[in-house]
N, C-alpha and C positions, 0 to 999 in steps of 0.2 A: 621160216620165221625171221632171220635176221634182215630180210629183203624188206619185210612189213617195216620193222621196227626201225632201219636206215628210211625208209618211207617217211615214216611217220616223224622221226629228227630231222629229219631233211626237209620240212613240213613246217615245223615247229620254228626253225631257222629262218626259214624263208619270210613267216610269218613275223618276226622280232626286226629280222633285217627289212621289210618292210617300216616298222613300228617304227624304226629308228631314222631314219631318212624321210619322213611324213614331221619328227620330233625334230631333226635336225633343219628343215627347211624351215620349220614354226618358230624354230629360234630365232636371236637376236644378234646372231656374230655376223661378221663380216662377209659377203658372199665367197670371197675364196676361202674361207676357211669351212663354209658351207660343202664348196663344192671336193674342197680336203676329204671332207669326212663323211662324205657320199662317194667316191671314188674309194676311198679303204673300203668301206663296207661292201661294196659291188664287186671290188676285185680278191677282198681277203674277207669273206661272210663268216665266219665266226672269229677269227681272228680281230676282225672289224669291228665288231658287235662290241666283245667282252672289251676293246680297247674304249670304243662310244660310252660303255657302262661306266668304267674308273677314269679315264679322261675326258669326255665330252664335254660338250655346253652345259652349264646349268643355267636356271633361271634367274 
């Protein structure tokens, strides 16, 4: 069971850190800063994320 369910997060994740780097690229910041916070999210994927979530680009 906890194999499925690390699956299934694992999944979820992948899926968000996706979302987020397609949203980071669509922005409006500068490309290094682009490329900042595509490299956190690739090398630190949830860490990455929840930092994108409270810090990132807004609109």
């Amino acid at each position: 069971m906890s194999i499925e369910v690390t699956g299934i997060l694992g999944f979820i994740v992948f899926i968000l850190n996706i979302y987020v780097i397609i949203k980071t690229i669509q922005s409006s910041i500068s490309g290094g800063h682009k490329v900042m916070w595509i490299l956190l999210v690739l090398l630190l994927p949830v860490i990455g994320l929840l930092l994108w979530f409270f810090l990132g680009p807004r609109r």
